[in-house]
C-alpha positions in Angstrom: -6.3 -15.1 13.7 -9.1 -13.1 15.3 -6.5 -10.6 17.5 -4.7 -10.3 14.2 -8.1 -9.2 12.5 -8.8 -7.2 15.9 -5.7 -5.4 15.1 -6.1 -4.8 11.5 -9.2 -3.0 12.9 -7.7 -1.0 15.1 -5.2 0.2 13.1 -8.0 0.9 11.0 -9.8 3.1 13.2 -6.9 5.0 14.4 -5.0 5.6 11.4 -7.1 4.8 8.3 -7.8 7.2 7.1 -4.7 9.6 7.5 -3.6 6.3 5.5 -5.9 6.6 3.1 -5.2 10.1 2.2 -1.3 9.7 1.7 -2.5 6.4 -0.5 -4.3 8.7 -2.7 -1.5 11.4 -2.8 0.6 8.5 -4.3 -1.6 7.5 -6.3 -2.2 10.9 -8.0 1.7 11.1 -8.2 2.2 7.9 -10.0 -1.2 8.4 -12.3 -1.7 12.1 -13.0 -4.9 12.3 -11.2 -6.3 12.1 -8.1 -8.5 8.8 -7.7 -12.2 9.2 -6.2 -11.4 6.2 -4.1 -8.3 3.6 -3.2 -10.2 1.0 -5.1 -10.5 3.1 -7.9 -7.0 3.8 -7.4 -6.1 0.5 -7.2 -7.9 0.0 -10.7 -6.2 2.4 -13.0 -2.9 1.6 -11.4 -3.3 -1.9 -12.4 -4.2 -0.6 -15.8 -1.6 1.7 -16.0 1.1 -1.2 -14.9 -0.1 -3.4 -17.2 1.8 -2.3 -20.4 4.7 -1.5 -18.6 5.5 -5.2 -17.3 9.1 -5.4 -15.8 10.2 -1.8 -16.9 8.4 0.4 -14.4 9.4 3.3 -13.8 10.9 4.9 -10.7 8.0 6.2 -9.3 6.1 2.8 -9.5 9.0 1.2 -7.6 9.0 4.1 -5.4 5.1 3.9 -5.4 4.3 0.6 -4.4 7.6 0.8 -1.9 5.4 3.5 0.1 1.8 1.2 -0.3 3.6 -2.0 1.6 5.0 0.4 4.2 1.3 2.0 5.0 -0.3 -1.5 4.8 2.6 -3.1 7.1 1.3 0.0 9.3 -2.1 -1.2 9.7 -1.5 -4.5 10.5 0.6 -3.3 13.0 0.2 -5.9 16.1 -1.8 -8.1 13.6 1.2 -10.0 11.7 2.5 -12.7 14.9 5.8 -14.0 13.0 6.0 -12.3 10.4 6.0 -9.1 12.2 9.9 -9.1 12.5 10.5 -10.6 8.8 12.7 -8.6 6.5 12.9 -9.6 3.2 16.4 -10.4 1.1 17.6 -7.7 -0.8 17.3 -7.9 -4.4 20.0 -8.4 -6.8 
């Protein structure tokens, strides 16, 4: 567990924040503005899902699609089996 963490932090350090910045790109696609921070980000998206429930739109799908990818990518090195996982496709 502490090389994953050790990973997670190098990822971190390397490629945060070029993360960060297509995170809140994304985020100001899907919500109209741009967020002051992920966090806040990560807020008002909840909000803004909430209504929505199982009918979300395109760009949510499209959205989140693009959030797993960038966090897969810092925990690059840091995920042991489940590095090579891929995930059924849904029906």
């Amino acid at each position: 567990m502490d090389l994953r963490l050790l990973a997670r932090l190098r990822n971190q350090a390397e490629i945060g924040p070029e993360i960060e910045e297509m995170e809140l790109a994304d985020m100001q696609a899907l919500l109209g503005r741009r967020p002051r921070s992920v966090a806040e980000g990560q807020r008002s998206i909840d909000r803004w899902c909430a209504p929505r429930g199982p009918s979300a739109t395109r760009n949510s799908v499209r959205y989140f699609h693009r959030h797993a990818r960038r966090e897969e990518a810092l925990m690059r090195g840091g995920m042991g089996r489940a590095a090579n996982a891929r995930a059924a496709a849904i029906r």
